[in-house]
C-alpha positions in Angstrom: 58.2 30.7 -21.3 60.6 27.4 -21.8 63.1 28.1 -24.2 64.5 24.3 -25.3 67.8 24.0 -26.6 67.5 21.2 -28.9 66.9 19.7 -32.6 63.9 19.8 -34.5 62.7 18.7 -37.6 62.8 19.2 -40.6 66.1 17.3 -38.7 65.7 14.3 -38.8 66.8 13.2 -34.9 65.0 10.8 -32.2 65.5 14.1 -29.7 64.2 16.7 -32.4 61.1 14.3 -32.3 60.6 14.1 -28.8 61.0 18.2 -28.5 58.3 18.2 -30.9 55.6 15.6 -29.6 56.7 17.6 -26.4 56.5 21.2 -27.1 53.1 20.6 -29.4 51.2 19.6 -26.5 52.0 23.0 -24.5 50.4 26.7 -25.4 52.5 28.0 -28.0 52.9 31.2 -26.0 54.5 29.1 -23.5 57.5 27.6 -25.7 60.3 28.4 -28.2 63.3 25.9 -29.4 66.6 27.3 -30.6 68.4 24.5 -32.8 71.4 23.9 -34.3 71.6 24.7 -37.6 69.7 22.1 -40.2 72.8 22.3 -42.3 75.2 20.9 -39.7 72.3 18.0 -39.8 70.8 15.4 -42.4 67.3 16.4 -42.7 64.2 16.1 -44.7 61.9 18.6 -46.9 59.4 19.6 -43.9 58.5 23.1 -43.0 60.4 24.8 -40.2 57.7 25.7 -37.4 57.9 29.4 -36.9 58.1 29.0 -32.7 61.9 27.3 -34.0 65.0 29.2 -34.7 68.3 27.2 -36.4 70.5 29.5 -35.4 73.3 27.4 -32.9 76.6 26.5 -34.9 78.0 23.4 -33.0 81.7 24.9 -34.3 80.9 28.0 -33.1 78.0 27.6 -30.3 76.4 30.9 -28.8 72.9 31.4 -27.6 70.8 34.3 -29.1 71.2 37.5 -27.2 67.3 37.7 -26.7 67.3 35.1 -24.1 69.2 36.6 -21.0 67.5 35.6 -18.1 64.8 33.1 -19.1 64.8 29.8 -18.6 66.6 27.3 -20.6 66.0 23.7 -21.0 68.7 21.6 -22.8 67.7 18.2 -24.7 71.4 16.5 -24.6 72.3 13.2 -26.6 75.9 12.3 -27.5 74.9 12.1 -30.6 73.9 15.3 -31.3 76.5 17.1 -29.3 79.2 14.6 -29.4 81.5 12.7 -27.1 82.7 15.1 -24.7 80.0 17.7 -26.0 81.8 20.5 -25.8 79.9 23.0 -27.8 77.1 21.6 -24.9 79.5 22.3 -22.8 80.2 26.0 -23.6 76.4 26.7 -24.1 75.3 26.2 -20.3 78.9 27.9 -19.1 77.0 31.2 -21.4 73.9 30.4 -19.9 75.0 30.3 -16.5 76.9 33.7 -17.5 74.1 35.4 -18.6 72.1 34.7 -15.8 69.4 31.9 -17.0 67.7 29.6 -15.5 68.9 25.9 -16.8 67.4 22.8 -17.1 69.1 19.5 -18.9 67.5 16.1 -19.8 69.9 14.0 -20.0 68.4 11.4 -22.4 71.2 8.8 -22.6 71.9 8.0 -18.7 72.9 4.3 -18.1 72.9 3.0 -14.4 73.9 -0.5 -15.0 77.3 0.5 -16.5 80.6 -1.3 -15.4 82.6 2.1 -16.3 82.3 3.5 -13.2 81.0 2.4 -9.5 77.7 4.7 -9.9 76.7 2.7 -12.9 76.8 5.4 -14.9 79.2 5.8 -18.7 82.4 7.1 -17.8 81.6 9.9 -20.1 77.9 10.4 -18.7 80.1 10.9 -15.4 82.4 13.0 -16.8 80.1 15.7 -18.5 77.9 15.5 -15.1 80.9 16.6 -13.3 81.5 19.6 -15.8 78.0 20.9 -15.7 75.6 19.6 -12.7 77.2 22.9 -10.5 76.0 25.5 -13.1 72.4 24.2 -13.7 69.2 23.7 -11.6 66.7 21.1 -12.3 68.2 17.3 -14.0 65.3 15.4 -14.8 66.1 12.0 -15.4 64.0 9.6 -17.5 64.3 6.4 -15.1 64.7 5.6 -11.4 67.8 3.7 -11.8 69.4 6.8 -13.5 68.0 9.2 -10.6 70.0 6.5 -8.4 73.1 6.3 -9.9 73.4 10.2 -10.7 72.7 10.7 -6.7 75.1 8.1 -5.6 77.9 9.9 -8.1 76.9 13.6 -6.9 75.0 13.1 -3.3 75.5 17.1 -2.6 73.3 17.9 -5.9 70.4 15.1 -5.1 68.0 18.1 -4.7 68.4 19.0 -8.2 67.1 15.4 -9.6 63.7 14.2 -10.4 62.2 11.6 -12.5 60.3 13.0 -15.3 59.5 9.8 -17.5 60.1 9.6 -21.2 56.4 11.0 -23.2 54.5 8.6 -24.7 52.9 9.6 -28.0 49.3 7.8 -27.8 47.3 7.3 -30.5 43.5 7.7 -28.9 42.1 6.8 -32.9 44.3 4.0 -33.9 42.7 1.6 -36.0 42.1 -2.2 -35.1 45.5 -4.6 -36.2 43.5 -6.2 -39.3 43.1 -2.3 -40.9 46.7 -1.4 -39.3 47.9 -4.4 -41.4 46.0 -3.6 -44.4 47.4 0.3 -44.4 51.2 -0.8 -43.7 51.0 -3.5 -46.5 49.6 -0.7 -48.9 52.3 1.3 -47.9 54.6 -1.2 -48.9 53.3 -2.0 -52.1 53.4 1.7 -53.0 57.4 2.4 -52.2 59.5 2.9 -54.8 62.2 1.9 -52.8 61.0 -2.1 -52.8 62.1 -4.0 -55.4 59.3 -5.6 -57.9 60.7 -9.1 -56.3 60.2 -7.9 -52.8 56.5 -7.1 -53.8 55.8 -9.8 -55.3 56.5 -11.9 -52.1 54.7 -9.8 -49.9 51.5 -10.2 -52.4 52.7 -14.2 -51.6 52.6 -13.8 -48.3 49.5 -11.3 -48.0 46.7 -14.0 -46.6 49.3 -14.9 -44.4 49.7 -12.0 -42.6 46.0 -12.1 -41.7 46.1 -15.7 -40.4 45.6 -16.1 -36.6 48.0 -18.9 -36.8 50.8 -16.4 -38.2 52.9 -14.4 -35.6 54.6 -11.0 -37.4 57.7 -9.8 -35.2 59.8 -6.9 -36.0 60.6 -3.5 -35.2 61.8 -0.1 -37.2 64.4 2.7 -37.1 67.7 3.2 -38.5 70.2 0.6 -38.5 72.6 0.7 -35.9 75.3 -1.5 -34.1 73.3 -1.0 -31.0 69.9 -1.6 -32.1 71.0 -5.0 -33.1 68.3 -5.6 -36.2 69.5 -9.2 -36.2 68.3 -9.9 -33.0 64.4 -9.8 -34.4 65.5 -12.6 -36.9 67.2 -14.6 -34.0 64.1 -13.9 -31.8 61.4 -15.7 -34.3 64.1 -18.7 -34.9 63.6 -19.4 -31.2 60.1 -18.2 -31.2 59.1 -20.8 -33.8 60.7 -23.7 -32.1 58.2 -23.1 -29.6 55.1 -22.6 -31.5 55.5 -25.3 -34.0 52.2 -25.0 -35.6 52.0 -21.2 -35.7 54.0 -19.2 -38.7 56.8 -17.1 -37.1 57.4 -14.2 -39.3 60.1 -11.2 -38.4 60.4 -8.0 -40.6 62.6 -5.0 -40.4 62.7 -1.8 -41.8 65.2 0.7 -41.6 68.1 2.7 -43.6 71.6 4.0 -42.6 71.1 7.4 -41.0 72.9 10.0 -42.7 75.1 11.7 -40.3 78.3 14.3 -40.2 79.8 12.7 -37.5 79.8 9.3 -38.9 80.3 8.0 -42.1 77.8 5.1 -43.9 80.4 3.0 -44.9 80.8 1.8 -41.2 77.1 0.5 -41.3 77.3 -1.4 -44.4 78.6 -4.4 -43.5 75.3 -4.7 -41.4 73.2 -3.4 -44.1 74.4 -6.5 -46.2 73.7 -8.4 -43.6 70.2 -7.9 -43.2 70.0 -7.7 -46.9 70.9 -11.5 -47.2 68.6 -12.4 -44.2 65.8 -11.6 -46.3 64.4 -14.6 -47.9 60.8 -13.4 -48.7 59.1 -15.8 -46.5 59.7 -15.7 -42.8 62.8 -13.4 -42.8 61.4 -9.8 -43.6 64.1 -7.2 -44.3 63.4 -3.5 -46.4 65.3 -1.0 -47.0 63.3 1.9 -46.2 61.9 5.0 -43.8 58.9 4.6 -42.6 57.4 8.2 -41.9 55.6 9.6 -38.8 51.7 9.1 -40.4 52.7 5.6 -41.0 54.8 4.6 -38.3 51.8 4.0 -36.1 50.2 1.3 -38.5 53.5 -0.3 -38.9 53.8 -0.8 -35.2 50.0 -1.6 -35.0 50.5 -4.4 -37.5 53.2 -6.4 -35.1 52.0 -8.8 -33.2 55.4 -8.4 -30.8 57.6 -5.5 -31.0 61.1 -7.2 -30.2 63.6 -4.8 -28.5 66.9 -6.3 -28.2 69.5 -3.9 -28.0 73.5 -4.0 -27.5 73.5 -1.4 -25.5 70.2 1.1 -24.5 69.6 3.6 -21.8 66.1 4.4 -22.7 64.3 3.7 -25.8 61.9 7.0 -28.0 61.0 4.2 -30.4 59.4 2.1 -27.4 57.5 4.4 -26.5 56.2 5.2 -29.7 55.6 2.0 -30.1 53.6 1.5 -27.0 51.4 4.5 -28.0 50.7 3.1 -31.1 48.9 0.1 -29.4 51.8 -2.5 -30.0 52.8 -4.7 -27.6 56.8 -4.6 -26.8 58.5 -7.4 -25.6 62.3 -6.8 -24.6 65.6 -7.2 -22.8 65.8 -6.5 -19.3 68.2 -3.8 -19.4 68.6 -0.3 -18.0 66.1 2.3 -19.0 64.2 -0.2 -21.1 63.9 -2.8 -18.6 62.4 -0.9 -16.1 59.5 0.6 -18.4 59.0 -2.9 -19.6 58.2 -3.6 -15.8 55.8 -1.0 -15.1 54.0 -1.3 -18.0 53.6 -5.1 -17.7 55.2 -6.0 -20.4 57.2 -9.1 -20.9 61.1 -8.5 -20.1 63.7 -11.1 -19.6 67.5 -11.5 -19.4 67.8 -14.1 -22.3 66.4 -14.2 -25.4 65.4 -17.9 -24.6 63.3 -16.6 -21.6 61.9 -13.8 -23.6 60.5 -16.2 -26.0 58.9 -18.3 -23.6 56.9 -15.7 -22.1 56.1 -14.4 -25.8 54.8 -18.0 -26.7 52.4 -18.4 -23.5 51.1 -15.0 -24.6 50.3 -16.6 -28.0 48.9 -19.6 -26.3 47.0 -17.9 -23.5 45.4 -14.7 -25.3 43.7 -13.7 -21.8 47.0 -13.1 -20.5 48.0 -10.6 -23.9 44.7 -9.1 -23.2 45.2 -8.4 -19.5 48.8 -7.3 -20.5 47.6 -4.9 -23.3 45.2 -3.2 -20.6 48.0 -2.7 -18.1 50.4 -1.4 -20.7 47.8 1.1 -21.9 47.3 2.5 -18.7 51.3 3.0 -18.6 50.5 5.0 -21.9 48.1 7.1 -21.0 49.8 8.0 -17.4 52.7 9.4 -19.5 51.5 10.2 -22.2 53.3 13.5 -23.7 49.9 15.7 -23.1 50.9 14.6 -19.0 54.6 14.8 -19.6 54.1 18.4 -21.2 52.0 19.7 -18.3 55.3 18.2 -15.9 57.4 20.5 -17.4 55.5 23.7 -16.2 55.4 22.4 -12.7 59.4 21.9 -12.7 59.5 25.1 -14.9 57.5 27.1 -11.6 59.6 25.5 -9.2 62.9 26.7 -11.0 61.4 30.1 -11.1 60.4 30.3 -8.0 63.4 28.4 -6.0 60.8 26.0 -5.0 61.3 22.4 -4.1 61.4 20.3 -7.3 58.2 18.3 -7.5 58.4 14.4 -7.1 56.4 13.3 -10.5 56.9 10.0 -11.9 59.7 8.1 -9.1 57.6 4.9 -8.0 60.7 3.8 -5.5 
């Protein structure tokens, strides 16, 4: 039995949704979560699954009583446990009390940082340094990150292995022409968008069916890292290069609602984005997109642009990839490197990115052979594989066993 310390919807949380597509693809005699508490979160109107307790207060953080000696597996983010995460902190000091086996994924690792000589955050480094003695299996998401955490702690090496980030596939997903059609609809149907808004996307309808139109974009909450203006920077350059193609980027996304950070420092961006939109080729609505859509949505794009400020490793890439779409991005840190072996265009510059986006568009062989490759990348690590990974490190914790070398390809 894994017993995963993390969130879970009805929170609404990029880790509470990678425990689930995890966790859903393993025997539910085989898994429990313990949360924190939904009130200490945002979150939606979605049933609780009954294999979930909320029961951790992050002012007050204990682990249940029931779990002495079983193994625990800890889904950290700063953002859920905060910079230093010290109720994080205190929970794996209890664990290691009380006897458990302990497991941490790390999801946030950078290796390309400047902070410190390992590449890592200076606060990465610091928790490592507070925790990496009391636990016994770090899988990391990335091989730069399983470098730079050995190079900072050589003497725990043996406790590293690279387990990458799940991939939630989507073995039914529509063609783009009916993905298109269902996100439109969507669209049309939100009471969110403004009668104007709707209007223009009724304009531009026959032109999101054109093979002569390129649709750009990506979706999430908005976020000085996730840099939603880039998309609109992106198809300015991209339709310098394809004169006689029509460039169109779109965004979605709303401020997440969060107690440790107030809305009022996002909406200077969310004003932004608002005047961007001009109902033509700049695409900007103020919205969530839920999971049952979220596939179509990144089915529609023709290029999923990921341009971040600042990334380790990227949930909404992957569920992007699943979905069919095909990602384009920044060379940098976790994001980079899937880009890479998935065959995906990646490049330093935005300039460079968008040449290799327009020969893709010119030379729809190379797409093709492109898509296939990054497909195969999806269904390698797909979360049904990733799931199955965990037992194996799971046995080998157990057991004092060797941890397995899964998914390191250096």
């Amino acid at each position: 039995m894994i017993h995963f310390i993390s969130t879970f919807p009805p929170i609404i949380c990029g880790i509470g949704d990678y425990t689930r597509c995890l966790v859903f693809m393993l025997p539910e005699d085989r898994w429990s979560v313990i949360s924190p508490k939904i009130e200490e979160f945002a979150s939606s109107n979605r049933p609780c699954h009954h294999n979930v307790s909320y029961t951790i207060s992050l002012s007050e953080p204990h682990l249940p009583s029931n779990l002495e000696g079983g193994l625990l597996w800890f889904q950290h983010a700063f953002g859920i446990w905060g910079s230093p995460s010290v109720p994080f902190i205190k929970l794996i000091r209890e664990a290691k009390e009380k006897r458990n086996k302990i497991v941490v994924t790390l999801q946030s690792i950078h290796f390309q940082s400047i902070e410190t000589p390992y590449g890592l955050d200076k606060r990465e480094y610091e928790l490592l340094r507070e925790i990496i003695c009391h636990i016994d299996a770090l899988p990391v998401f990335t091989d730069g990150a399983h470098r730079a955490v050995a190079r900072a702690f050589p003497e725990h090496r043996d406790k590293l292995t690279v387990l990458r980030h799940g991939v939630l596939t989507s073995p039914d997903m529509t063609s783009q022409g009916r993905a298109k059609k269902i996100f439109l609809t969507y669209l049309l149907d939100q009471v969110n968008i403004s009668g104007i808004q709707k209007e223009e996307l009724r304009n531009l309808h026959a032109l999101f069916f054109s093979d002569k139109t390129v649709l750009v974009g990506n979706f999430g909450f908005i976020t000085e890292d996730r840099d939603p203006l880039s998309i609109y920077l992106f198809r300015e350059k991209l339709q310098k290069k394809l004169p006689k193609h029509r460039v169109i980027a779109v965004y979605i996304g709303t401020i997440q609602k969060r107690t440790d950070k107030s809305p009022a420092e996002t909406l200077p961006l969310l004003n932004l984005l608002k005047s961007i939109h001009n109902g033509r080729d700049n695409l900007f609505f103020e919205n969530y997109i839920p999971d049952e859509i979220l596939p179509f949505a990144f089915r529609a794009l023709d290029f999923t642009i990921i341009w971040y400020k600042k990334a380790t490793q990227s949930g909404r890439m992957a569920y992007a990839q699943g979905a069919g779409s095909f990602v384009a991005g920044q060379d940098i840190e976790g994001i980079g490197e899937t880009l890479k072996l998935s065959g995906l265009p990646s490049a330093v510059t935005m300039d460079e990115l968008s040449e290799k986006v327009k020969r893709l568009v010119l030379e729809p062989g190379l797409k093709e052979s492109a898509g296939k490759k990054n497909q195969d990348y999806a269904n390698r690590f797909s979360f049904r594989s990733q799931a199955q990974k965990h037992l194996l490190i799971t046995q080998a914790v157990c057991s004092q066993k060797k941890l397995p070398v899964l998914d390191r390809s250096v």
